[in-house]
ZATORDO-516853 format. One record per residue (C-alpha): x, y, z. Coordinates in Angstrom, 2 decimals, m for minus. Each point is the difference from the previous one (the first is absolute). Layout:
rec c1:X; c2:Y; c3:Z
...
***
This chain:
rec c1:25.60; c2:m48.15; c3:m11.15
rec c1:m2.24; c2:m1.87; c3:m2.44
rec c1:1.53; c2:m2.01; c3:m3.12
rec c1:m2.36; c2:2.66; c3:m2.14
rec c1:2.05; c2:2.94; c3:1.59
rec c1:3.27; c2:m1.69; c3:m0.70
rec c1:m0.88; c2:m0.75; c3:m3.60
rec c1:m0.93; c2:3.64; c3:m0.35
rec c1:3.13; c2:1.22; c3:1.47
rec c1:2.06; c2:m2.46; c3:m2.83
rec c1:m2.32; c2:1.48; c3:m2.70
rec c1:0.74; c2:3.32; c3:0.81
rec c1:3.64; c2:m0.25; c3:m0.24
rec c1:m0.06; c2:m1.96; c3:m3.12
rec c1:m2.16; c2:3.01; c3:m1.69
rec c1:1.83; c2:2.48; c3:1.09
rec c1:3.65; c2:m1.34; c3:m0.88
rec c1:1.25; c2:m0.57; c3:3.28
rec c1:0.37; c2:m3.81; c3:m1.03
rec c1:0.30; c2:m0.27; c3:m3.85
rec c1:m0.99; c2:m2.40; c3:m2.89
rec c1:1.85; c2:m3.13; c3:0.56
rec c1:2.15; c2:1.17; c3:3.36
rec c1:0.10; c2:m2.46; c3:2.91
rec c1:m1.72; c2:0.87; c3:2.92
rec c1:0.76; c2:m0.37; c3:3.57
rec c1:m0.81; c2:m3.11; c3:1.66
rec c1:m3.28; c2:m1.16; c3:2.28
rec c1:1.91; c2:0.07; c3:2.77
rec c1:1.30; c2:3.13; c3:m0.85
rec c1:m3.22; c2:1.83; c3:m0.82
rec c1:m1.67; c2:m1.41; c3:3.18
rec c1:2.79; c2:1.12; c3:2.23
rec c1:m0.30; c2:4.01; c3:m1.61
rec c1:m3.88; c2:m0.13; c3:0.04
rec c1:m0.66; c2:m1.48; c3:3.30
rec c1:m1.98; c2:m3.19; c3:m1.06
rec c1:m0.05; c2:m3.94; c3:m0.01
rec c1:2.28; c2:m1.04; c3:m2.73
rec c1:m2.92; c2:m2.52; c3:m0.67
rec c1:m2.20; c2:3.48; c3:m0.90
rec c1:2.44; c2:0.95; c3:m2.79
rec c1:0.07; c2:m3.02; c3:m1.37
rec c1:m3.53; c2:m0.41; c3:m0.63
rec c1:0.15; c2:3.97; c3:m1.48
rec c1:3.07; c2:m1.17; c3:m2.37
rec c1:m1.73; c2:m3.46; c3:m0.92
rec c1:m3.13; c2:1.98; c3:m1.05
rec c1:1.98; c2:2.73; c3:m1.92
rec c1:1.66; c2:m3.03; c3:m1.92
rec c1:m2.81; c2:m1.51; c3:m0.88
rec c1:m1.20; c2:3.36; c3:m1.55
rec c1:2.72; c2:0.07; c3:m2.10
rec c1:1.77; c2:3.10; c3:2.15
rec c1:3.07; c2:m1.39; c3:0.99
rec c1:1.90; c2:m3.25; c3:m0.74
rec c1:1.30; c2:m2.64; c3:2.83
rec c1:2.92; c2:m2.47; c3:m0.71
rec c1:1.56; c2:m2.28; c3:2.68
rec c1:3.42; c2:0.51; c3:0.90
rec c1:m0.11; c2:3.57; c3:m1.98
rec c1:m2.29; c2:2.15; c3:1.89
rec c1:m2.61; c2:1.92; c3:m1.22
rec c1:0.16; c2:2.38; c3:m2.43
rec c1:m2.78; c2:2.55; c3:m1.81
rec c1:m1.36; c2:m1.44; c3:m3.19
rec c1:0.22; c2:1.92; c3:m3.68
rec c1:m2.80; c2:1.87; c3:m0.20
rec c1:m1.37; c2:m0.79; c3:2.89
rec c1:m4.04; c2:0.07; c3:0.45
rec c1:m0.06; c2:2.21; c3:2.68
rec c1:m3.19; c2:1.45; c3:m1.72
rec c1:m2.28; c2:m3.55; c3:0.36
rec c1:0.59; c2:0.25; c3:3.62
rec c1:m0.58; c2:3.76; c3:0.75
rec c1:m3.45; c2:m0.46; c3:m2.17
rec c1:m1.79; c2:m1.80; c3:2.61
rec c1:m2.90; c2:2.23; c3:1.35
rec c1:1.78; c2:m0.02; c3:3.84
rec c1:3.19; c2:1.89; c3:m1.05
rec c1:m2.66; c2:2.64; c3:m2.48
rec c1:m2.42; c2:0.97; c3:2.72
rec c1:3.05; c2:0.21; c3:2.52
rec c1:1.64; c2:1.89; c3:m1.96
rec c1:m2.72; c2:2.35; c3:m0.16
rec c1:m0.23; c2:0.28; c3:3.75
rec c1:m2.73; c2:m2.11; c3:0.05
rec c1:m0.72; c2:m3.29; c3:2.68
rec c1:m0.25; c2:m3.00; c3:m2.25
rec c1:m2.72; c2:m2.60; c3:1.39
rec c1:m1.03; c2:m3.01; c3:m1.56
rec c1:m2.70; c2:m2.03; c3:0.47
rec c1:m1.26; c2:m3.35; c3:m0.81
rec c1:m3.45; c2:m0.86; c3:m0.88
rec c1:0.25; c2:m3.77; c3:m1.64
rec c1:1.48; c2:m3.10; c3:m1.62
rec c1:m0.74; c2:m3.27; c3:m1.33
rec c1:1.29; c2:m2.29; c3:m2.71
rec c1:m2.87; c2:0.08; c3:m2.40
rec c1:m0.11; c2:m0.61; c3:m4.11
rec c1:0.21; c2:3.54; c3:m1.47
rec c1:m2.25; c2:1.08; c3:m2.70
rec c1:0.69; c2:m0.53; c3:m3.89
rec c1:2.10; c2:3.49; c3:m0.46
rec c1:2.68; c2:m0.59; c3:3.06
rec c1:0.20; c2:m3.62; c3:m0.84
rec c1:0.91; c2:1.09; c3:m3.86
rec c1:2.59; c2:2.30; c3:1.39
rec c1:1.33; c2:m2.35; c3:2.66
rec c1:0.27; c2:m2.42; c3:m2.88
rec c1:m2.09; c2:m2.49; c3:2.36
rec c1:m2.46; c2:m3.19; c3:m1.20
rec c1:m3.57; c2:0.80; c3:1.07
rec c1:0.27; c2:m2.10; c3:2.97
rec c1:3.17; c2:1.05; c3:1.69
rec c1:m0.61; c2:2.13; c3:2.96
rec c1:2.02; c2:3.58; c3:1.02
rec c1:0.90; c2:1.13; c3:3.39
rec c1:m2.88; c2:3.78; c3:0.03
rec c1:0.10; c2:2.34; c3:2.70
rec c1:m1.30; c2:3.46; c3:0.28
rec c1:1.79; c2:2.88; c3:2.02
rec c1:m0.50; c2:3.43; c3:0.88
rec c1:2.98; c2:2.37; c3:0.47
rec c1:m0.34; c2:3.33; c3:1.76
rec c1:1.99; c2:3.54; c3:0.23
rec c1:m0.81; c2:1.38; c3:3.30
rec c1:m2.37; c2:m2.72; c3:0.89
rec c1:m2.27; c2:1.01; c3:m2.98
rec c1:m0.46; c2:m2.27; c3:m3.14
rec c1:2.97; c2:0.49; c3:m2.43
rec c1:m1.38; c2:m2.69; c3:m2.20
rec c1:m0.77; c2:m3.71; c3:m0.08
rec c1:1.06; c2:m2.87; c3:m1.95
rec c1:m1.18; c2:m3.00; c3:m0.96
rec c1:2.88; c2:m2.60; c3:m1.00
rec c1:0.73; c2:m3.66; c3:m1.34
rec c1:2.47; c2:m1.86; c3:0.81
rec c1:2.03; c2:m3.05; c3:m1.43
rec c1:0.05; c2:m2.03; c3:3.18
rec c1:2.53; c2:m2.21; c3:m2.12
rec c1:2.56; c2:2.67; c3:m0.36
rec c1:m0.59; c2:1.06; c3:3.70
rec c1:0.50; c2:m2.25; c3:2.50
rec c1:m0.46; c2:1.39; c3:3.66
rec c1:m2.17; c2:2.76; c3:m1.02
rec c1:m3.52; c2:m0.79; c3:2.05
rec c1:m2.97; c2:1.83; c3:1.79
rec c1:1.64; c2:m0.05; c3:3.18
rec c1:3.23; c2:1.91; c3:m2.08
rec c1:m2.81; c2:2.46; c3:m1.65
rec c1:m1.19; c2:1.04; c3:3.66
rec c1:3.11; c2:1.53; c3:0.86
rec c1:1.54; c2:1.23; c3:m3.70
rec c1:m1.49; c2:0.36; c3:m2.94
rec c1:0.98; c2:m2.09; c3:m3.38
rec c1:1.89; c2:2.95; c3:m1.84
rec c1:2.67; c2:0.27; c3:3.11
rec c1:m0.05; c2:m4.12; c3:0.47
rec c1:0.75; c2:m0.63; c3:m3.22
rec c1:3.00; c2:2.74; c3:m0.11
rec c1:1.67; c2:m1.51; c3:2.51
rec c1:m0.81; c2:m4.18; c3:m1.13
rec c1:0.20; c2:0.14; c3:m3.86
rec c1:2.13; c2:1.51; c3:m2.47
rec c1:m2.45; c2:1.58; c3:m2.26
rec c1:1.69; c2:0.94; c3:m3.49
rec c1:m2.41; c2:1.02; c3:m2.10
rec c1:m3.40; c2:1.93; c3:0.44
rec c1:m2.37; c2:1.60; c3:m2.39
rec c1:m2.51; c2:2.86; c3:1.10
rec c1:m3.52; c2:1.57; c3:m0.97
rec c1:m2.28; c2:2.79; c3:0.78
rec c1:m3.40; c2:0.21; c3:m0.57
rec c1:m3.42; c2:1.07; c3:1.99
rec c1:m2.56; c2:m2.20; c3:0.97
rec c1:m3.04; c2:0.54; c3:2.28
rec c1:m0.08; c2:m1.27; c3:3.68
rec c1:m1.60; c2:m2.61; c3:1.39
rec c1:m2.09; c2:m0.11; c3:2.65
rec c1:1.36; c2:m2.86; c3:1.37
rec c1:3.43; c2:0.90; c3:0.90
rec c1:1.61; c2:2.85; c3:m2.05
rec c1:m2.59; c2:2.99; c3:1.37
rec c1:m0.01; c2:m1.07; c3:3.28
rec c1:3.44; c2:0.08; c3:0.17
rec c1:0.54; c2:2.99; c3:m1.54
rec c1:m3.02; c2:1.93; c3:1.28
rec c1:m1.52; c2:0.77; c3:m3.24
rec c1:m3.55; c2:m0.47; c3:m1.21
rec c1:m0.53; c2:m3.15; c3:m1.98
rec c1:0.58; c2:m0.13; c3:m4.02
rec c1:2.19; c2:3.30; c3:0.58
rec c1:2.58; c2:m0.34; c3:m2.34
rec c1:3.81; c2:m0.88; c3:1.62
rec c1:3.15; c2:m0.15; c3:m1.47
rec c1:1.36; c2:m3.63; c3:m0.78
rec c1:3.65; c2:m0.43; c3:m0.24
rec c1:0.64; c2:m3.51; c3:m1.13
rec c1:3.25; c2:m1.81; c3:1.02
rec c1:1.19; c2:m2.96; c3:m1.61
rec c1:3.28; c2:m1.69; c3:1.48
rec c1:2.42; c2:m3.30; c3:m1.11
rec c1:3.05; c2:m1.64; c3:0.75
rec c1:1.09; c2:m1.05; c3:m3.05
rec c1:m2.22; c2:m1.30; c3:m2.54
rec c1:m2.73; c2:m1.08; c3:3.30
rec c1:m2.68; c2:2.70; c3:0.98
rec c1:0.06; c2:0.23; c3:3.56
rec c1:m2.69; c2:3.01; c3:1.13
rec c1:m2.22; c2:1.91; c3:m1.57
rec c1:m1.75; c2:2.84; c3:2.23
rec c1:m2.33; c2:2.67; c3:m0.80
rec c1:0.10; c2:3.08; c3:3.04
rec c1:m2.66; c2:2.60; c3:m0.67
rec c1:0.28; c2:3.27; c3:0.73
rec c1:m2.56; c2:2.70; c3:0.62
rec c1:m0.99; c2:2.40; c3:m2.76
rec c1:1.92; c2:3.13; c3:0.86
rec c1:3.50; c2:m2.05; c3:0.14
rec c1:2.48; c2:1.01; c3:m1.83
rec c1:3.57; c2:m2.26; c3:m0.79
rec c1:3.06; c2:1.99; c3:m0.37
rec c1:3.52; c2:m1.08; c3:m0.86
rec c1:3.43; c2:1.21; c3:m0.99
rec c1:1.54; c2:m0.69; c3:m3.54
***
């Protein structure tokens, strides 16, 4: 059993009441001896539900589900909505560097001209066809450990989940036309087709940490529950 599928199984319980707002519950050791797993595996599930604002951890106390707990944040990323759609989630990476960004992300990113922000692009897939791609910027200040080897094997969204507690985020949607370079290739449409552009803009605190930008092709649609 993965740390992912343990965190999921915690989630669940929390939404659905079994463990409620502020109620302790049951230990690592515990948990690993009724799911079958390395206590070592929960822990890394619980440590990355903390830092996500889901439940709280206190030595000597235990562990205990926070008030109005973000169970939300976590169940957003796009893993847990194409699975829950029955659909295989893929995810693939295309490239990074640490470059200076251009004038618009550095504005937002609250950067001098000269300081330089971790890019990589990524494609992620339902079914092993494009879902959508994203380009992203990173604060390599505020994210220490987060490197192209770490991009090859998980992308930034789910590394960043798990590594830093993100409290605040702001979001846009717009359409823009693709690229030839790397948004229609990776989405198999014809170049200057117009995508959707949902721009993501994420902080701890008062620092900006990431700003992405995932396109998706024209006949997407986003749905959510209010």
């Amino acid at each position: 059993m993965t740390w992912q599928s343990v965190q999921d199984i915690v989630l669940e319980r929390i939404q659905d009441g079994t463990w409620a707002e502020g109620e302790l519950i049951p230990t690592e050791c515990e948990l690993a001896t009724e799911l079958g797993c390395a206590r070592a595996t929960v822990n890394r599930a619980m440590q990355a539900l903390a830092e996500t604002g889901v439940i709280e951890r206190r030595r000597k106390v235990g562990t205990r589900v926070a008030h109005h707990p973000r169970v939300q944040l976590v169940r957003s990323l796009l893993r847990r909505e194409l699975e829950a759609g029955g659909h295989v989630y893929g995810y693939r990476h295309v490239f990074s560097s640490e470059r200076v960004p251009p004038a618009d992300v550095a504005q937002a990113m609250l950067l001098r001209s000269s300081e330089a922000l971790l890019f990589n692009q990524s494609i992620f897939l339902s079914d092993g066809q494009p879902y959508c791609c994203e380009e992203r910027w990173t604060n390599t200040y505020a994210t220490p450990g987060l490197t192209a080897e770490v991009l090859e094997e998980m992308s930034a969204c789910e590394w960043l989940l798990g590594h830093v507690p993100l409290n605040r985020a702001s979001m846009s949607i717009g359409v823009r036309t693709a690229d030839a370079q790397f948004i229609a290739p990776s989405l198999k449409v014809a170049p200057a087709e117009p995508v959707l552009q949902l721009e993501r803009m994420e902080w701890l605190n008062n620092m900006p940490v990431s700003l992405s930008r995932r396109y998706f092709p024209p006949q997407h649609r986003f749905e959510s529950e209010m």
